[in-house]
C-alpha positions in Angstrom: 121.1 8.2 71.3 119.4 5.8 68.9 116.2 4.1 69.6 115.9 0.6 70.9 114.0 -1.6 69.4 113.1 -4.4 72.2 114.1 -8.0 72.5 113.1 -9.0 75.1 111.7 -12.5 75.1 114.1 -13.2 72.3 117.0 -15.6 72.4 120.6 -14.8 71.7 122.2 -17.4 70.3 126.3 -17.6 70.3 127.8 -17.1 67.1 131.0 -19.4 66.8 133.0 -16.5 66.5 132.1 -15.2 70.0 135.4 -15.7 71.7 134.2 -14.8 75.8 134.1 -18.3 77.4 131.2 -17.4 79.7 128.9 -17.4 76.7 130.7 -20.2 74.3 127.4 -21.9 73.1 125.5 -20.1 75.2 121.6 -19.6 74.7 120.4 -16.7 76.7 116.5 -15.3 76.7 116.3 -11.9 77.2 114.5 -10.9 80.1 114.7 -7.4 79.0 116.0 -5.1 77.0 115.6 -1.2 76.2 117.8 2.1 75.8 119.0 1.6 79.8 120.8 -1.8 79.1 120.0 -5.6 78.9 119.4 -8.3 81.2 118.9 -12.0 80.3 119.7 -16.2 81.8 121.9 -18.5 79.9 119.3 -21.4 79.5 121.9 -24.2 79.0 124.4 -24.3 81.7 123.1 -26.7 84.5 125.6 -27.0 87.4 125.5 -29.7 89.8 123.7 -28.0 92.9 120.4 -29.4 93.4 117.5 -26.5 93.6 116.7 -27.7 96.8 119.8 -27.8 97.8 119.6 -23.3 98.0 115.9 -22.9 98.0 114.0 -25.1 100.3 110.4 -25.8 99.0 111.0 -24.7 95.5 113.1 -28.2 94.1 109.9 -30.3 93.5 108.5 -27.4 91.5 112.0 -27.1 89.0 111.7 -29.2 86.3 114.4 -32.1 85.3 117.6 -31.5 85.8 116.5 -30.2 89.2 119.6 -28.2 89.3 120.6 -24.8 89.5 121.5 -23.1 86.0 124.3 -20.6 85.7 122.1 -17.8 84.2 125.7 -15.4 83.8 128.6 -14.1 85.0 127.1 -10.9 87.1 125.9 -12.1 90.4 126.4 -15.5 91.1 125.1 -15.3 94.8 121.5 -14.4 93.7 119.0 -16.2 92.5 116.5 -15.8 89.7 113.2 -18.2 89.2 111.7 -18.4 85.2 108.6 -20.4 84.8 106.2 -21.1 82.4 102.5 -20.4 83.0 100.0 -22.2 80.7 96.9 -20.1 80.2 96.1 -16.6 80.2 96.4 -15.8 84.0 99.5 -16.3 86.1 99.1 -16.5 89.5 100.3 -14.1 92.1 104.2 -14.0 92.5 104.7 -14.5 88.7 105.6 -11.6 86.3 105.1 -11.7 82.6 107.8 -11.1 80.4 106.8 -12.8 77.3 104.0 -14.8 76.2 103.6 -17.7 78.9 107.5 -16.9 80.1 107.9 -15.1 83.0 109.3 -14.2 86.3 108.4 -15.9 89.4 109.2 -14.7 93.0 111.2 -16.6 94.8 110.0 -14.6 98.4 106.7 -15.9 97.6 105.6 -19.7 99.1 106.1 -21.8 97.0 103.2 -23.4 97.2 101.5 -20.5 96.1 102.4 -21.0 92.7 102.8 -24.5 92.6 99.7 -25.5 90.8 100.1 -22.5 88.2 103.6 -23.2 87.0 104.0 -25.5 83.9 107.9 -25.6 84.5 110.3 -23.7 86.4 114.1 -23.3 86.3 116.1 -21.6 89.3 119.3 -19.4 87.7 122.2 -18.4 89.9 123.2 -15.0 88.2 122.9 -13.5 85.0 123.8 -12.0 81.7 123.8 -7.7 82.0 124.2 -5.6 79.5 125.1 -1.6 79.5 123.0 0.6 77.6 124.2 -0.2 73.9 127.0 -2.5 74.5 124.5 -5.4 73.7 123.6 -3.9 70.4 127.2 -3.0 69.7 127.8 -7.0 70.3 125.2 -7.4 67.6 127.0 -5.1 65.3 130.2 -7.3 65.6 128.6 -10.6 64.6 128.7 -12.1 68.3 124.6 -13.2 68.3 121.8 -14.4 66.4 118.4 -13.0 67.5 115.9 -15.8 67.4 112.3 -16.6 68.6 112.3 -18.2 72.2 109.4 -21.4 72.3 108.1 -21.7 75.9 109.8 -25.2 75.8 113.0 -23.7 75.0 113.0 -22.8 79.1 112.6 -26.2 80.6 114.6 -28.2 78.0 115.3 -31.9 79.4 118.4 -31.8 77.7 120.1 -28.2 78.3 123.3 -29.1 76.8 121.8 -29.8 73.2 120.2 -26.1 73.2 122.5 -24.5 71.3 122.4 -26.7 68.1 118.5 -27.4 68.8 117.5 -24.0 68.8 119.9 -23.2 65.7 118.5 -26.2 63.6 114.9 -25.1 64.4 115.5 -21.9 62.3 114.0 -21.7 58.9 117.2 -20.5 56.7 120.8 -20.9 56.3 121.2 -20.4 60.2 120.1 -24.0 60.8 123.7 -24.9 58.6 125.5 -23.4 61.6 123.9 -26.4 63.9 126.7 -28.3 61.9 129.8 -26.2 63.4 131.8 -28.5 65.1 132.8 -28.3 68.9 136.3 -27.3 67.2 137.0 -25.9 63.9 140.6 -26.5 63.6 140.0 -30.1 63.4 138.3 -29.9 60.4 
C-alpha cells in the first residue's frame, strides 16, 4: 500500500465535474485523514433544524445560522460539534484537529466550553471515506485540496462557500469561482 500523506485540516473543494449530488458544491474540512480512510463535514449545507432544536444548551453557543449543517451522507442521526478556539489552549471537551479548528464534545456541559469557543457549528452526519477511495477520488479530478481559514467554519453565509473559498485561491483555480450553477446554459 502507498503512503498517505495527511490532509487533514484541508478543504476539499467540488470540482464541477463531480457528478454525486450529496457533494454538488460541496466544501468539506477534513477532520482526518490517513492510510485507514477519511473522515470530514460539508461546511455549507445548513438545513432548517434549529441547534437547539436537538441539543438543548448548545444553540446559544452555534454561531449564525443557528442551524444544524448536513456534514454528509453516513450517519445522519448523529451529531458532530466543530469550534474554533482562539488562543493556544482549548478548554476541556475540545479536541484539536488543526490549528484553532477542532472537535468539541457534545457529552460535555455546555457551559463548560462556552467562554472558550470562538464559533461553533453542530453537523448532523458526515463525509467517510475507505482507505484509498478518497485519494482515488483525487486521481479522477473530483476535488481541489485547499487551505481551510478558521473563518471558513462559521461562515455567515454557508451557501456562498463554494465560490468564496475558490476565488480566495492564488492561481487559475480562482477562474473556476466563475462556473456557472449550469453549464449547458452557457
Amino acid at each position: 500500500m502507498t503512503e498517505v500523506s495527511s490532509l487533514t485540516g484541508r478543504l476539499l473543494v467540488a470540482t464541477p465535474a463531480l457528478s454525486d449530488p450529496n457533494f454538488d458544491r460541496a466544501v468539506v474540512l477534513l477532520l482526518d485523514h490517513d492510510e485507514e480512510g477519511s473522515l470530514g463535514v460539508v461546511l455549507n449545507r445548513p438545513t432548517p433544524v434549529g441547534v437547539e432544536d436537538i441539543l438543548e444548551g448548545w444553540g446559544d453557543l452555534a454561531g449564525a445560522p443557528g442551524v444544524v449543517f448536513q456534514g454528509g451522507p453516513v450517519s445522519l442521526d448523529s451529531a458532530l460539534g466543530v469550534a474554533v478556539i482562539p488562543g493556544d489552549e482549548g478548554p476541556l471537551g475540545w479536541r484539536r484537529v488543526h490549528g484553532a479548528i477542532g472537535l468539541v464534545d457534545l457529552e460535555a456541559p455546555p457551559e463548560l466550553l462556552a467562554s472558550a469557543l470562538g464559533s461553533l457549528r453542530i453537523f448532523a452526519g458526515y463525509a467517510g471515506w475507505g482507505p484509498g477511495q478518497l485519494e482515488d477520488e483525487l486521481a479522477e479530478g473530483a476535488w481541489y485540496v485547499v487551505e481551510s481559514e478558521p473563518g471558513d467554519v462559521s461562515s455567515p453565509d454557508p451557501e456562498r462557500l463554494w465560490r468564496a473559498v475558490l476565488r480566495r485561491q492564488r492561481s487559475e483555480l480562482a477562474m473556476v469561482a466563475t462556473y456557472p450553477d449550469d453549464a449547458s446554459l452557457n
